[in-house]
C-alpha positions as CSV (number, residue, x, y, z in Angstrom):
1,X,0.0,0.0,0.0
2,X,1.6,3.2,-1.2
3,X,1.1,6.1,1.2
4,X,1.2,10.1,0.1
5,X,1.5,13.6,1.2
6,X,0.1,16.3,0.5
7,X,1.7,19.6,-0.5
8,X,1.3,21.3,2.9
9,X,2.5,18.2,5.1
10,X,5.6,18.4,2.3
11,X,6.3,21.5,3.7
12,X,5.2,21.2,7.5
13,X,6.9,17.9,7.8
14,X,10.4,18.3,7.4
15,X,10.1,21.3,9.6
16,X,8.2,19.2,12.3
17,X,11.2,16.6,11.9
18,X,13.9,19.3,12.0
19,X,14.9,18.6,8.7
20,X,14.0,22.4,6.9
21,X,15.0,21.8,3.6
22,X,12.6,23.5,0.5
23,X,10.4,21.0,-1.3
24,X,9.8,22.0,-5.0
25,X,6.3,20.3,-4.8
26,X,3.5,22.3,-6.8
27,X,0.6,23.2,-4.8
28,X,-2.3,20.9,-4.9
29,X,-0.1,17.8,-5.7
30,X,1.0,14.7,-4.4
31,X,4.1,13.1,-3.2
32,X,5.0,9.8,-2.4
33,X,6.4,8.5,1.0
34,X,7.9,5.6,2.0
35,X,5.5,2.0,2.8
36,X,4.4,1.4,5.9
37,X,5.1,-1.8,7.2
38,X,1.1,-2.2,8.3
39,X,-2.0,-0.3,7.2
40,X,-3.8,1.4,10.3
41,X,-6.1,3.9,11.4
42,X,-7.1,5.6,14.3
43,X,-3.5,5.7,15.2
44,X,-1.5,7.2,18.0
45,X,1.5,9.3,16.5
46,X,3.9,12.0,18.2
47,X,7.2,13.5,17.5
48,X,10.3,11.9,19.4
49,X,12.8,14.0,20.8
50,X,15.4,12.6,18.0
51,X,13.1,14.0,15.0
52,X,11.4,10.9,14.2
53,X,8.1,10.4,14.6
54,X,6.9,7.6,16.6
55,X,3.3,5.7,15.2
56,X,1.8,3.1,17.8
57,X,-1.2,0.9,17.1
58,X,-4.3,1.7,15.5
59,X,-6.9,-0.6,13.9
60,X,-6.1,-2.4,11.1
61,X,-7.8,-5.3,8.7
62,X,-8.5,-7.6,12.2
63,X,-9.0,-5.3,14.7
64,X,-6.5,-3.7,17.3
65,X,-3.0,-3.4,16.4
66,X,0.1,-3.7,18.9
67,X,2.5,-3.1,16.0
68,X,5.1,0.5,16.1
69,X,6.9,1.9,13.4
70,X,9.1,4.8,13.0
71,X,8.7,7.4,10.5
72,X,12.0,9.2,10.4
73,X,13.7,12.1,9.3
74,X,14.8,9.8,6.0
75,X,11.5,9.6,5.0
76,X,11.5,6.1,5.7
77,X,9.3,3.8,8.2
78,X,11.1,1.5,10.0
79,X,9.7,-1.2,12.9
80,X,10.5,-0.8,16.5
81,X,9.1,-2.8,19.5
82,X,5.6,-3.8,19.8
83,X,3.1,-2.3,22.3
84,X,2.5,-4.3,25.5
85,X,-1.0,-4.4,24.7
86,X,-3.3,-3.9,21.0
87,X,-4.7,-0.4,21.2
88,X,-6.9,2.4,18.9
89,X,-7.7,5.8,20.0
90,X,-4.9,6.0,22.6
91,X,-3.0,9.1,23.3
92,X,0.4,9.8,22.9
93,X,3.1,12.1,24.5
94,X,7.2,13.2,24.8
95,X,7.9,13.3,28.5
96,X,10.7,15.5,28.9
97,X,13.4,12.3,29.3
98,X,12.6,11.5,25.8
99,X,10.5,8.7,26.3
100,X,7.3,8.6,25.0
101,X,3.8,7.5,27.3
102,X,0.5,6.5,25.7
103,X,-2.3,6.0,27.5
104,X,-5.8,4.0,27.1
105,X,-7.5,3.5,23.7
106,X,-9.7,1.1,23.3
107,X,-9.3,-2.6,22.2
108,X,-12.0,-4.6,20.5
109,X,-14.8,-2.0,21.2
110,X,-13.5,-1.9,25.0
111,X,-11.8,1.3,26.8
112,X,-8.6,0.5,29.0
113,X,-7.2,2.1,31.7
114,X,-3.6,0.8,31.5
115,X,-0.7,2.6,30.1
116,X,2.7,2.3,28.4
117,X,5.7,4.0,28.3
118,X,8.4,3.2,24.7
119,X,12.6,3.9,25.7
120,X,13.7,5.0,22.2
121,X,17.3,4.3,23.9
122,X,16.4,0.2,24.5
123,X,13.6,-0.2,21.9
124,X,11.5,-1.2,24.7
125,X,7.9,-0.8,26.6
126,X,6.8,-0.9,29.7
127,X,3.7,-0.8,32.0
128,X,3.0,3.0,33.2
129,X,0.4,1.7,35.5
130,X,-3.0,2.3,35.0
131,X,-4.7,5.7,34.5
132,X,-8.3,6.2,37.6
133,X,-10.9,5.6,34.3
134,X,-10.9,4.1,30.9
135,X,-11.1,6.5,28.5
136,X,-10.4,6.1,24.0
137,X,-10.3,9.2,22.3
138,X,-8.4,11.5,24.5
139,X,-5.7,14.1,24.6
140,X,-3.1,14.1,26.5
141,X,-0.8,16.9,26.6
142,X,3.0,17.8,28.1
143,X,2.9,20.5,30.4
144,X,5.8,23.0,31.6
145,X,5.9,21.0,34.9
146,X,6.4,17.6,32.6
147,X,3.8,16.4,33.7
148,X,1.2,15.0,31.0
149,X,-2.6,16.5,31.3
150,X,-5.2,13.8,29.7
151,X,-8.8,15.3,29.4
152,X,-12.0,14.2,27.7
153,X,-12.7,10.6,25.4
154,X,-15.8,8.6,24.8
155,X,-15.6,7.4,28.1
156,X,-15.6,9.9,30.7
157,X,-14.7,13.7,30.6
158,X,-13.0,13.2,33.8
159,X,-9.6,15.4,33.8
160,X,-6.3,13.6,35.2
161,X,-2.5,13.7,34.5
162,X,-0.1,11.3,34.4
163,X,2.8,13.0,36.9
164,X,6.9,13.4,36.9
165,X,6.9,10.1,39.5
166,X,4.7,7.8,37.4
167,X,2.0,8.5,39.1
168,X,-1.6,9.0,37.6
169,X,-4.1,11.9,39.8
170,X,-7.8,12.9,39.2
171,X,-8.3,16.7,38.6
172,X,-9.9,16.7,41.7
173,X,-6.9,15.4,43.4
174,X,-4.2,17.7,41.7
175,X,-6.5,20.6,42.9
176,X,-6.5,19.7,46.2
177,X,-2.7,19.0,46.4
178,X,-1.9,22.4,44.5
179,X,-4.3,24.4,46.9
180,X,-2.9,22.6,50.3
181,X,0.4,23.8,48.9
182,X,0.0,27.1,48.2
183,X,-2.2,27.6,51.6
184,X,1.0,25.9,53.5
185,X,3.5,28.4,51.6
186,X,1.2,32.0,52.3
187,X,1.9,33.4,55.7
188,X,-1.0,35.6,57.5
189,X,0.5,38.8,58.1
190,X,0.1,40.3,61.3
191,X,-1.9,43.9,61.6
């Protein structure tokens, strides 16, 4: 199956992969990429801290997919390590290490809760625990504090973040801890 891009991912591309050379496509035209090892949808995808951008499961023909490939700065896909577990709709972030954690998704038609985390450095995954609800079709996204913030999906549009320790918290939860904090650090001034 032969893959293509349009004109404005030719352009936006190698500048999202840090490769910012000028591509002489014509507008409203097509150019091929390299084959994908597997043909998937509904796929979890994020840029890497080395440029490459790192595409985990999806759905494909049968179902579910646990397969990974890398698209890199080549143009080329190559495999890497398979997912711990067959997921669609998951969502994907950089932590600030490097590594990469993707969270829920659903597997034949069910939401999960559990997590994984992919070392570009060993080619491998492990468990990140699992997450306080099952949600497919989320967000999750790296904050300043590193910490990753993973709101709505068809499950539940209960707010929670996956934190610098591993941990996952409930919205509710990181309120509380970030208002107990502040209240500790204030001092009442005497009149």
């Amino acid at each position: 199956m032969r893959h293509y891009v349009n004109f404005f991912s030719c352009i936006l591309i190698p500048l999202w992969l840090g490769n910012a050379q000028p591509v002489a496509t014509p507008a409203n035209t097509w150019k091929t990429t390299a084959d994908m090892a597997a043909p998937r949808a509904s796929v979890c995808s994020v840029r890497m801290a080395d440029g490459r951008v790192l595409m985990a499961g999806g759905t494909g023909p049968l179902g579910s997919l646990n397969s990974v490939e890398l698209y890199g700065t080549d143009g080329a896909f190559t495999k890497a390590a398979p997912l711990l577990q067959p997921r669609a709709n998951s969502a994907c972030a950089t932590l600030t290490d490097g590594r990469v954690l993707i969270t829920g998704g659903s597997d034949r038609d069910q939401a999960l809760r559990s997590a994984e985390v992919y070392d570009p450095a060993t080619d491998s995954w492990s468990s990140a625990g699992n997450m306080s609800v099952a949600r497919s079709g989320h967000t999750a996204t790296l904050t300043a504090s590193g910490a990753v913030l993973l709101v709505g999906g068809e499950s539940t549009g209960a707010v929670e973040a996956f934190l610098t320790d591993g941990t996952f918290l409930l919205a509710e939860s990181l309120l509380r801890r970030a208002a107990i904090t502040h209240w500790r650090s204030c001092r009442i001034a005497k009149l």
